[in-house]
Structures are given as structure tokens and as C-alpha cells.
VEXDREN-430072 format. One record per residue: residue number from 1; residue in three letters; y, z, x of N, C-alpha, C, O in turn. Coordinates in pm, whole numbers. Atoms other than C-alpha are relative to their C-alpha. Layout:
% residues N
    nr   rest       nY       nZ       nX      caY      caZ      caX       cY       cZ       cX       oY       oZ       oX
   NUM    Ala        Y        Z        X        Y        Z        X        Y        Z        X        Y        Z        X
...
END
This chain:
% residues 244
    nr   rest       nY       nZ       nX      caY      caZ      caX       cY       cZ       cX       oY       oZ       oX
     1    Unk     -108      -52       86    -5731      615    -4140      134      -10       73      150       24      190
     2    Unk     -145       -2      -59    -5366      563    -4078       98      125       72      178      167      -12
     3    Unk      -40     -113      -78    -5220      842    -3849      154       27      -37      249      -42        0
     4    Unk     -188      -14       48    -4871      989    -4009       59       62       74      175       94       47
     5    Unk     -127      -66     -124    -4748     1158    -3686      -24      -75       90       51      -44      182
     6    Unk       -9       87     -114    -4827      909    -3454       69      -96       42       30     -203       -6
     7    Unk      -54      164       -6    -4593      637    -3317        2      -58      179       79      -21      268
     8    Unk       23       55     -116    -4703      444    -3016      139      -91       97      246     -128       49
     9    Unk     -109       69     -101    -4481      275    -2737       22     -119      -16      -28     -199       63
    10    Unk      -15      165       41    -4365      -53    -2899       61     -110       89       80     -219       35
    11    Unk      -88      120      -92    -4191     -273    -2624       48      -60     -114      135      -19     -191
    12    Unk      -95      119       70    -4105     -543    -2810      -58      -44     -151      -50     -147     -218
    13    Unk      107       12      183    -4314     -506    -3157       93       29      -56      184       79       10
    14    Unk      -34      -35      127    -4172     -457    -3460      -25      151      -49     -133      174     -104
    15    Unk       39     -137       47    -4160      -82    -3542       -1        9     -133      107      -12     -188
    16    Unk       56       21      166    -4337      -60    -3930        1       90      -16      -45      150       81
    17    Unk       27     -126       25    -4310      274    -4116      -63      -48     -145       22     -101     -217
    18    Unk       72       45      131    -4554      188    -4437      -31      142      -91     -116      223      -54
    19    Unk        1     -163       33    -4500      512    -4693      -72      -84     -164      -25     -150     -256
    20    Unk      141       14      135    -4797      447    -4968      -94       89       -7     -170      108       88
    21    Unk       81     -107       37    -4979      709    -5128     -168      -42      -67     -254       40     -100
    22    Unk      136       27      -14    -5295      462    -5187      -63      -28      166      -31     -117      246
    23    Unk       63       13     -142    -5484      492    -4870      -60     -127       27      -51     -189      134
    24    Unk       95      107      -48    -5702      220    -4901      125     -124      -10      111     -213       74
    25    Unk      -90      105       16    -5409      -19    -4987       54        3      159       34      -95      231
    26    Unk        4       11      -75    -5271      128    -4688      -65      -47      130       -1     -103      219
    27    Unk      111       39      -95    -5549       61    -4456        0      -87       22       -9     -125      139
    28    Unk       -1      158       -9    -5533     -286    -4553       79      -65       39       60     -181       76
    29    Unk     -129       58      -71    -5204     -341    -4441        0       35      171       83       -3      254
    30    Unk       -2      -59     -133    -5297     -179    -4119      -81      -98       47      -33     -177      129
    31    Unk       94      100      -56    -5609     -393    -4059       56     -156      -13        4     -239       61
    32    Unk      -60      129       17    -5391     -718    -4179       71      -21      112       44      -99      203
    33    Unk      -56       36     -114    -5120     -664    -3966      -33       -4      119       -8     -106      183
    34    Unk       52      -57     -102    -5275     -491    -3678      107       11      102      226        9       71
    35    Unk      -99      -53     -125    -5106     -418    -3345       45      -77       92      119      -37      182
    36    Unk      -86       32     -110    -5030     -691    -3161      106      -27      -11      172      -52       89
    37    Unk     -156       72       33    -4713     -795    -3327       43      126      -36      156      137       12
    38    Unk      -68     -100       37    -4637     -451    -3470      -77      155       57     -185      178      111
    39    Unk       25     -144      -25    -4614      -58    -3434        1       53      -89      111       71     -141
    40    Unk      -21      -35      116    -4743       99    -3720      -34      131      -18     -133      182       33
    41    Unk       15     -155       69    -4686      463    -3904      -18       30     -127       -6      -59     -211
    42    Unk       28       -6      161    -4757      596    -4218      -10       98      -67      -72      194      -20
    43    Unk      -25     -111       64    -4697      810    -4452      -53       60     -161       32       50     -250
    44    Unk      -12        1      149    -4848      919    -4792      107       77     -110       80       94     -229
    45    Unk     -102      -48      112    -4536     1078    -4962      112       17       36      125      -10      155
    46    Unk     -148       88       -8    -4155     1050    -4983       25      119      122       87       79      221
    47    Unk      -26      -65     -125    -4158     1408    -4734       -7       -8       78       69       33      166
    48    Unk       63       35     -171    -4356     1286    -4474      129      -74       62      205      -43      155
    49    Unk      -83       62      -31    -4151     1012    -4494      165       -5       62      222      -74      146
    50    Unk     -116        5      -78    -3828     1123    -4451      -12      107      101       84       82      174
    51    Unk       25      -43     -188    -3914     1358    -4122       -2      -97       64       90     -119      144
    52    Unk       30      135      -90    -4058     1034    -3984      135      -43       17      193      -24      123
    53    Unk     -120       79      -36    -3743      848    -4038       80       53       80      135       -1      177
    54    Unk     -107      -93     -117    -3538     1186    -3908      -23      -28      118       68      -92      170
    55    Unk       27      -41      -96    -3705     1229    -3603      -88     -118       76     -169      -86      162
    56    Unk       63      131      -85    -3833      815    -3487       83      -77      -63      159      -50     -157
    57    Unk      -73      121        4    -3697      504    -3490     -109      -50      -56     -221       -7      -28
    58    Unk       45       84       25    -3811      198    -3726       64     -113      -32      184     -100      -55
    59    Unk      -78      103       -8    -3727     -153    -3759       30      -81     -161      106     -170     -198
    60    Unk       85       50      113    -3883     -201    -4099      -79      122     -103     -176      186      -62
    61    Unk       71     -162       46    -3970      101    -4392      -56     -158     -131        6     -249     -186
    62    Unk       48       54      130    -4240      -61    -4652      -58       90      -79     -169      142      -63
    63    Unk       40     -127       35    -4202      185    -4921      -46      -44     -198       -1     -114     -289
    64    Unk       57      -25      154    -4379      228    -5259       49       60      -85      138      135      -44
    65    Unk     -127      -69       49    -4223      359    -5525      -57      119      -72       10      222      -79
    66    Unk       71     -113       71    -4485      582    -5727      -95       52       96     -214       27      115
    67    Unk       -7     -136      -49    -4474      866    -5512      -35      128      -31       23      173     -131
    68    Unk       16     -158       34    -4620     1242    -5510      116       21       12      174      -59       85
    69    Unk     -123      -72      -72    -4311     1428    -5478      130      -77      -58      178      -85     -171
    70    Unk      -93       68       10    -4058     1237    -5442      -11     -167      -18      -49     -228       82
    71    Unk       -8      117       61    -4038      896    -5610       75     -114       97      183      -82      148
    72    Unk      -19      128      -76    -3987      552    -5418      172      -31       -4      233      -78       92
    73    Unk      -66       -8      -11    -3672      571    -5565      107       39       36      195      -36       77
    74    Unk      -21      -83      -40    -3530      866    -5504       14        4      183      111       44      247
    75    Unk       21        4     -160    -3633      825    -5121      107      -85       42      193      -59      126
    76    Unk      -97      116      -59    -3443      529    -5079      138       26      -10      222      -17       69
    77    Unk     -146      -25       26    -3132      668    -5234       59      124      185      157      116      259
    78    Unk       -1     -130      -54    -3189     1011    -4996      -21     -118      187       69      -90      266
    79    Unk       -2      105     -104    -3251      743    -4683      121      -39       35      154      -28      153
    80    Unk     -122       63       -7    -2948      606    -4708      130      101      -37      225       54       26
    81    Unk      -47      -60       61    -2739      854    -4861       13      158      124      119      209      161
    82    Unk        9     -135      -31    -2870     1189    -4668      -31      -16      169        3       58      260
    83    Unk       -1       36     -135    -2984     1003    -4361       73      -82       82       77     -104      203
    84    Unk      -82      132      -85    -2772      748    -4296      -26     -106       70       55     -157      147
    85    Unk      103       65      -23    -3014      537    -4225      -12     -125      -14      -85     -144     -111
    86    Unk      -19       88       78    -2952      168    -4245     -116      -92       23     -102     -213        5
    87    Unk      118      103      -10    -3305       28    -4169      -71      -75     -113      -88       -1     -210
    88    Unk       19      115      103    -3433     -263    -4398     -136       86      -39     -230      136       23
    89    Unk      142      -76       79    -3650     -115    -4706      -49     -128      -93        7     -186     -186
    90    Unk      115       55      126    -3896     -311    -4886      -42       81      -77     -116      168      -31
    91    Unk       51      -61      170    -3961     -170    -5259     -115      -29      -17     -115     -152       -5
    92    Unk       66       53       61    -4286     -207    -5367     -111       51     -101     -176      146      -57
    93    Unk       -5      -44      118    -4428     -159    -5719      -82      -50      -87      -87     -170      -62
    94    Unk       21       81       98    -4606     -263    -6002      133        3     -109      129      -83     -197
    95    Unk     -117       15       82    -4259     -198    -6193       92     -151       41      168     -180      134
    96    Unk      -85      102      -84    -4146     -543    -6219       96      -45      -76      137     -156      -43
    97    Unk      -99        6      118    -3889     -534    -6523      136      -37      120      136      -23      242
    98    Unk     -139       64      -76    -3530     -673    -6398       81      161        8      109      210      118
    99    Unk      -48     -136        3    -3383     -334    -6470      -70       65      116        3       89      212
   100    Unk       81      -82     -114    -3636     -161    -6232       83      -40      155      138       23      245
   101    Unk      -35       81     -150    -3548     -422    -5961      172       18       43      227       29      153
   102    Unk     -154      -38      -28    -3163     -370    -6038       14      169       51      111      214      112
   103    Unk      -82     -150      -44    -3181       21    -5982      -73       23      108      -62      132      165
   104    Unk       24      -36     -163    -3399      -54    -5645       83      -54       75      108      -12      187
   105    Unk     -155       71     -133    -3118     -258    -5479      100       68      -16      179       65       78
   106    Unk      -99     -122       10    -2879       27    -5634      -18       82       94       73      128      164
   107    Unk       10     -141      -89    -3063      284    -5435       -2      -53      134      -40       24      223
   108    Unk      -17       18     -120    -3015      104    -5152     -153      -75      110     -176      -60      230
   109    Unk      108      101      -42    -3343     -142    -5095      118     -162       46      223     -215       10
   110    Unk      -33      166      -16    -3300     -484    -4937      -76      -92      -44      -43     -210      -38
   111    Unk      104      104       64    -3612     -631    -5105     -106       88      -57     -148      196      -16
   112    Unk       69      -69       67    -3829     -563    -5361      -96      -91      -48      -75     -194     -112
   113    Unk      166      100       34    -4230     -694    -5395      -60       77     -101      -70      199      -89
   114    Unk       48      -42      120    -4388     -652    -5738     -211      -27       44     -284     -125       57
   115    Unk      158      -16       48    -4771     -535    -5735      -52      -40     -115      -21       -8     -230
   116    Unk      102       43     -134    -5042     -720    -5661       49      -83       68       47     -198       23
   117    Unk      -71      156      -88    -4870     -939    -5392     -134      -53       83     -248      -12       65
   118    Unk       77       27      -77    -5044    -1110    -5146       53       51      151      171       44      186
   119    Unk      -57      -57     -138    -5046     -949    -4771      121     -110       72      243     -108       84
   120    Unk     -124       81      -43    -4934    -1256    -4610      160      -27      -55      238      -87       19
   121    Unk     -144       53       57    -4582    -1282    -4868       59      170       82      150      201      158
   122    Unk      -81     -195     -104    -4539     -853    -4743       16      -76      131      107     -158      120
   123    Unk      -33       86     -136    -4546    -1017    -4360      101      -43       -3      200       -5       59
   124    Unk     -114      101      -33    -4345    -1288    -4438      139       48      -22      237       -1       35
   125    Unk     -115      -72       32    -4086    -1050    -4596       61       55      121      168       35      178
   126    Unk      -36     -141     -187    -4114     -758    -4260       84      -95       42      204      -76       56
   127    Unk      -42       65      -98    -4059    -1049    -4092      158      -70      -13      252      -54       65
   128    Unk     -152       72       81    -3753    -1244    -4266       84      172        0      204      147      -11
   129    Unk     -115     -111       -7    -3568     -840    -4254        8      -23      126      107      -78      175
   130    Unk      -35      -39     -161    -3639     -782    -3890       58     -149       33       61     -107      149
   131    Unk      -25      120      -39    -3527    -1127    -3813      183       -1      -31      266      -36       53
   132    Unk     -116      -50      101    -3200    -1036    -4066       62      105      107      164       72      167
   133    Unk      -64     -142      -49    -3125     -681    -3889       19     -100      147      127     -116      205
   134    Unk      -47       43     -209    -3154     -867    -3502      114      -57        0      188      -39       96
   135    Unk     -101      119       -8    -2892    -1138    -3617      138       99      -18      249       55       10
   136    Unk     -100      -76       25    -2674     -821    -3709       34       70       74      136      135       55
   137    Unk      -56      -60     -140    -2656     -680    -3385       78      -73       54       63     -188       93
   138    Unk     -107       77      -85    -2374     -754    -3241       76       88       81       82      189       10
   139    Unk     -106      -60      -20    -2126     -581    -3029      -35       35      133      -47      -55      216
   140    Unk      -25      -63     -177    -2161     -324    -2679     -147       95      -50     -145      163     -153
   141    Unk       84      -45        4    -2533     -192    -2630        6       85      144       26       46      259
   142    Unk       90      -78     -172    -2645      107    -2372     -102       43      -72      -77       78     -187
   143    Unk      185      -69       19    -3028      225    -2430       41      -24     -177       90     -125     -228
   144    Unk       28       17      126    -3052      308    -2798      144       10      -44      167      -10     -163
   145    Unk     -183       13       74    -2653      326    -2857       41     -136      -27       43     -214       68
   146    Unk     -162       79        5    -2424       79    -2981       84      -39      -57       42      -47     -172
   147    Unk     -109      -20       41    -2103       18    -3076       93     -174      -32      148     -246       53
   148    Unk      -97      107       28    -1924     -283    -3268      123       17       18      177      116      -32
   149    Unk     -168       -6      -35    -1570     -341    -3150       56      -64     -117      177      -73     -102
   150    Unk      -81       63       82    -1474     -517    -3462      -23      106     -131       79      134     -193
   151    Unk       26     -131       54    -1620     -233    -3683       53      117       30       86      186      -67
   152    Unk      -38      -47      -56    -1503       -5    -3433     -162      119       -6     -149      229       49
   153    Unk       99      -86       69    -1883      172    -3565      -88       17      162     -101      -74      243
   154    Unk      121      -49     -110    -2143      376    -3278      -97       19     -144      -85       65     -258
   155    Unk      157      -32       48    -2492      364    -3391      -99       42       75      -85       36      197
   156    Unk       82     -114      -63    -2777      565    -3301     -110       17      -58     -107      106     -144
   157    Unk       98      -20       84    -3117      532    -3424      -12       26     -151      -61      116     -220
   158    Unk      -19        7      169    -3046      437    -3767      132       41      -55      176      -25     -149
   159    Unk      -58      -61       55    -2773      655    -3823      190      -28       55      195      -31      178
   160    Unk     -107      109      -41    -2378      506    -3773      115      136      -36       85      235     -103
   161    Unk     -132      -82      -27    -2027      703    -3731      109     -109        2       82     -188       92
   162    Unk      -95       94      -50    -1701      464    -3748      120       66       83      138      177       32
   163    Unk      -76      -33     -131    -1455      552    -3477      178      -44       -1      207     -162      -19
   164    Unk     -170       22       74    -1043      546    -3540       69      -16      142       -9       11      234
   165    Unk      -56      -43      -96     -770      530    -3254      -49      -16      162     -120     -105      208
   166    Unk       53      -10     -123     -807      645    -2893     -144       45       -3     -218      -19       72
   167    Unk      158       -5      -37    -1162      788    -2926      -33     -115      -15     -111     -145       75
   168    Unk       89      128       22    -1261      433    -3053        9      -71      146      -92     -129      186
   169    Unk      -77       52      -88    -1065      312    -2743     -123       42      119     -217      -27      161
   170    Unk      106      -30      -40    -1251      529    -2548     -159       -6       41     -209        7      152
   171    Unk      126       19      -64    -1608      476    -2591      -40     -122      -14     -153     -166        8
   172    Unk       30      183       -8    -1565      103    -2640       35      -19      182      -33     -103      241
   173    Unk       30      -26     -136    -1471      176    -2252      -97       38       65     -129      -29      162
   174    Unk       99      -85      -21    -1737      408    -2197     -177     -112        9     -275      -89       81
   175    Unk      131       81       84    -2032      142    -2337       -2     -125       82      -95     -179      140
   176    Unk      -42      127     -119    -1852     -147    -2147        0       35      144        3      -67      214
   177    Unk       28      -20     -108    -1881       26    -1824     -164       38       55     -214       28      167
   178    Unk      160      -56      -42    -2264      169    -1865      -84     -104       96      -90     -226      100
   179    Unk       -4     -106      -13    -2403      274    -1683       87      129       87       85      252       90
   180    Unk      -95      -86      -79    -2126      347    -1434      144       61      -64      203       33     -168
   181    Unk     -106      -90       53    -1838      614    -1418      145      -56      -17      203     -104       80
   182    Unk     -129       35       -3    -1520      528    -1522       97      129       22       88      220      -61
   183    Unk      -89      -53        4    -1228      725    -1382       94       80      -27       25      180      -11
   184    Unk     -104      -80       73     -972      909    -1499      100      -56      -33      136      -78     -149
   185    Unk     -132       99      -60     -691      727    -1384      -16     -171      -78       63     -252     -126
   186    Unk       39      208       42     -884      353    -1482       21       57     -144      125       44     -209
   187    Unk      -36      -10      192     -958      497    -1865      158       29      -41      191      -24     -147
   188    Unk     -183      -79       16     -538      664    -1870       26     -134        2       47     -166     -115
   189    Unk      -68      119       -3     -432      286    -1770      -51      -53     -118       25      -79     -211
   190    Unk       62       81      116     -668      130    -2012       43       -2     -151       66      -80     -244
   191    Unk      -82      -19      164     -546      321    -2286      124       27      -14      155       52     -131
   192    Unk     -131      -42        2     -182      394    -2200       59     -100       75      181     -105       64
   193    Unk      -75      123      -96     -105       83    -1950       54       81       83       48      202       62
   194    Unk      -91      -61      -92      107      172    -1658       86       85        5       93      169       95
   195    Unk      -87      -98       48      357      348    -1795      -31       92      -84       47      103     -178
   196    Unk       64      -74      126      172      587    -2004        1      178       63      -78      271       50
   197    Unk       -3     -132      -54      325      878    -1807       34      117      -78       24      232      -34
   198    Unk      -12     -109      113      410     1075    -2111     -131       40      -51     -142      139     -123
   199    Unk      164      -57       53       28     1110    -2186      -53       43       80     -171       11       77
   200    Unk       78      -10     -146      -63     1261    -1836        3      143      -46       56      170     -154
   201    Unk       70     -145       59     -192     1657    -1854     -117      -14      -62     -212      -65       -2
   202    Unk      129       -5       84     -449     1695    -2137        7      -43      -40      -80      -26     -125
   203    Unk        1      137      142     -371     1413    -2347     -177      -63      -11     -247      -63     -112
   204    Unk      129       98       -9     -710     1206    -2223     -131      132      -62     -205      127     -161
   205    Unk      136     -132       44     -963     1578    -2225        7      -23     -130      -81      -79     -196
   206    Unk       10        7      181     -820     1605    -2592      -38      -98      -61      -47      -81     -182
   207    Unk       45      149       67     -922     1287    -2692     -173      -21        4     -250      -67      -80
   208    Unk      126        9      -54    -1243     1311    -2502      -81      130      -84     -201      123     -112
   209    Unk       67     -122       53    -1308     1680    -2675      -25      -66     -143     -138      -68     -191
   210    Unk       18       34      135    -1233     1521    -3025     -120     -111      -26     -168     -127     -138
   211    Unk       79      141       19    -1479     1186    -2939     -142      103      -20     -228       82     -105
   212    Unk      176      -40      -30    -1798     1451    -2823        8       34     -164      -63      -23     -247
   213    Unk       32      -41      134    -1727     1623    -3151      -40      -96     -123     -117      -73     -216
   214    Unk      -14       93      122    -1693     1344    -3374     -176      -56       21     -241      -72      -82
   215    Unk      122       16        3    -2062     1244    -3213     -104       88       34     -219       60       66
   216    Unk      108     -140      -38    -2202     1621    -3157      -29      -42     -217     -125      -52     -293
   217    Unk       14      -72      167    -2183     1647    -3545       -2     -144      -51       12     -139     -174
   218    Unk      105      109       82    -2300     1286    -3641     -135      -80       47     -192     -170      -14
   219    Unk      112       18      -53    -2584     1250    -3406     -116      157       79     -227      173      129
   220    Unk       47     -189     -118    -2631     1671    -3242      -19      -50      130     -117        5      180
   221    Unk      -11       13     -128    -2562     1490    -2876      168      -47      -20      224     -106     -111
   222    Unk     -141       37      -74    -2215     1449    -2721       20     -150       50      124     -214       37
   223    Unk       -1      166      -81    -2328     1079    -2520       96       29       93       81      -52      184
   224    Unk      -77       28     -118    -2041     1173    -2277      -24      117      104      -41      238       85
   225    Unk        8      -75     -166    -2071     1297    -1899      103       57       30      199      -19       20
   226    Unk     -127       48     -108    -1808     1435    -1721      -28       39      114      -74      152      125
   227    Unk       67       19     -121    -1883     1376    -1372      118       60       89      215      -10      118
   228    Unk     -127      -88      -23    -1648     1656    -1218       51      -95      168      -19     -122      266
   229    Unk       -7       10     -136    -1431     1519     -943       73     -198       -7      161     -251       61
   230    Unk       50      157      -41    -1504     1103    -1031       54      -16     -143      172      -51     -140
   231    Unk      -90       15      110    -1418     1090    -1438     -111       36     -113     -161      148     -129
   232    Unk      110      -67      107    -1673     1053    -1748     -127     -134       16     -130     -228       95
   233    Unk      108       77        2    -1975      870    -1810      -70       44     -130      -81      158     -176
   234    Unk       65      -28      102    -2183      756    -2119     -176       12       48     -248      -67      109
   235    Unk      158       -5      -19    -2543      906    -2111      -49      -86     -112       23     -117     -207
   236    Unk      102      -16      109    -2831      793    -2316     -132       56       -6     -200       86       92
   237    Unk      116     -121       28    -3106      982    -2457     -143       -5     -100     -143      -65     -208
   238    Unk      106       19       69    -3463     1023    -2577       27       -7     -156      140       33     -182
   239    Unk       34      -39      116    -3530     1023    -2939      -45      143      -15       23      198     -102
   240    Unk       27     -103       22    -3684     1342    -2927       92       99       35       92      213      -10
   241    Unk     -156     -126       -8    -3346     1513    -2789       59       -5      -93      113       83     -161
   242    Unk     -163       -7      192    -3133     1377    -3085      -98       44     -124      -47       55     -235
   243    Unk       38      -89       96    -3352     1525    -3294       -4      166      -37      -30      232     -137
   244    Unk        0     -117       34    -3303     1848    -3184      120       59      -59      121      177      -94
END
């Protein structure tokens, strides 16, 4: 049987969250895919489901749409919407009317498979998103953080913040130095140049107080150090801390 709190140590697999309320369908996707290419979880209803998503990382949600509870649809909207969540959803359904399919890419699906498919076309799909999401990484990575400079956006296990001004300034420094400390003095030049003696006092703290906040209250961690003495530094952190 498919284990709905379990998620194993994926190196370099594909993390699969499969939320289907037929078991045996499930099963079959478990014994198809199996484990050496992927890491798979599972869920039979739209609650489970969204804890899972809160509180783990996935690369890939293959979700069903006739749901106890909460409806396939519904989830996807509340995914995206409540979690912020931008991981690639597969729809899948015996609803295969054009209308259906238009109000699952409304709620925020990237693909939608009409029941009875065949396993191998589900695969080939996982595979064609995760392939999609890698090509969309782009920008300044530390551990599970990172941050597009042309977006100016920090991401964080699914969940994204866009960044204005000197804080953006800031931890696009911060990300580009990880894991070492940057300064006081180096970040003040960086963002004020040489002459930036009218911003000396608390100008930089205030900037630095407004950045933790802006990512205490869109992730519940700060990401910044300050290393008394030497300047700041970006941490990174389990999954199971940013959940608390």
C-alpha cells in the first residue's frame, strides 16, 4: 500500500506526490514507476494532500480530480492560490469535455490526462514537466533557496516572494556570496558605491530588518545571519524548520 506520510531521501529522483483516492489505481502507478527514477508519496484526498505539499517538497503533483472532500479542482486552485505553490500539476479525470479541461488550466494545472490513459503516456507527461520546471531554473541558488535577478523573485520550496529596491539588492548579494560572510562595509559599497556616506548609521540594519521580515512572513524563517563583529550571512535550512 502506498504510504501518505512517508517521503524518502531522493538525491537526484524525481520527487512524485500522486493524490488518488482509488488505491488500486494508485498502486499501479507505484509498481509502474517504482523507485529507481522516482520518490514517491501519496495521498487519498485533497487534505492529505495539501499538508504534504505544506510541509515537503515535490517536483511533480499527479492529482485526480474526483476527490472525497475536496475536489481535484478545488485543490489545485487552493495549491496555487493558498500555497503558493508553483509545482507542475497533472489533472487527471474521466471528465474529458473541453469545458472541464478549460476550468483545469484555470485552476491552475499545467496538464490534463483524460481516464483510462495508458501508464507509460502519465510517465511521459511527469517526465516532459520535470524536464519543463529544470529548464526554468535560472538565476542564484544556495541549498533549497533561490533567487532570479531578472525577476528579482526568492523561492523556497514551492513557495516565491518578489523582492523591490535595496532588500532585492541585498540578498541578490547575500546568495552570490554563499556560503560566505559578506561585510558591512563590502554590502554599504555594493549598494551605495563609495560615496554613499549619507547612508552610514542604520540605513543598511533597516533594510536588513525590512528583508528578514519580508521573508519571516512569506516563508516563517528570516535566511539571514548576522555574524556579530564580521557582517551578515545567508543560512539555509531543513524543510522541516520552514514548516514550523
Amino acid at each position: 500500500m502506498p504510504n501518505s506520510t512517508e517521503i524518502r531521501d531522493c538525491g537526484t529522483k524525481i520527487r512524485l506526490l500522486i493524490v488518488e483516492d482509488q488505491i488500486d489505481l494508485a498502486e499501479n502507478l507505484f509498481e509502474f514507476l517504482g523507485e529507481e527514477r522516482y520518490v514517491l508519496d501519496f495521498s487519498p484526498d485533497g487534505l492529505t494532500a495539501l499538508h504534504l505539499l505544506a510541509t515537503h517538497s515535490y517536483d511533480v503533483v499527479v492529482l485526480d480530480l474526483m476527490l472525497p472532500g475536496v475536489n481535484g479542482f478545488e485543490l489545485c486552485r487552493r495549491i496555487r492560490a493558498d500555497l503558493k505553490c508553483k509545482v507542475p500539476i497533472i489533472l487527471t479525470t474521466a471528465l474529458g469535455s473541453l469545458a472541464d479541461k478549460e476550468k483545469g488550466f484555470s485552476c491552475g494545472a499545467d496538464d490534463y490526462l483524460v481516464k483510462p490513459f495508458e501508464l507509460r503516456e502519465l510517465q511521459l507527461r511527469i517526465e516532459a514537466l520535470y524536464r519543463r520546471s529544470i529548464l526554468k531554473e535560472s538565476g542564484l541558488r544556495a541549498g533549497s533557496v533561490s533567487f532570479d535577478p531578472e525577476t528579482l523573485t526568492v523561492e523556497l520550496y514551492g513557495k516565491s516572494v518578489q523582492l523591490t529596491g535595496i532588500p532585492a539588492k541585498i540578498f541578490e548579494l547575500l546568495i552570490g556570496a554563499y556560503p560566505k560572510i559578506i561585510s558591512h562595509e563590502v554590502m554599504h559599497e555594493a549598494i551605495w558605491g563609495e560615496d554613499g556616506s549619507e547612508h552610514e548609521g542604520h540605513s543598511l540594519r533597516t533594510h536588513i530588518y525590512a528583508l528578514r521580515k519580508i521573508l519571516q512572513s512569506n516563508f516563517d524563517v528570516g535566511l539571514i545571519k548576522t555574524v556579530h563583529g564580521r557582517g551578515y550571512q545567508l543560512i539555509t535550512i531543513e524543510k522541516k524548520s520552514a514548516a514550523k
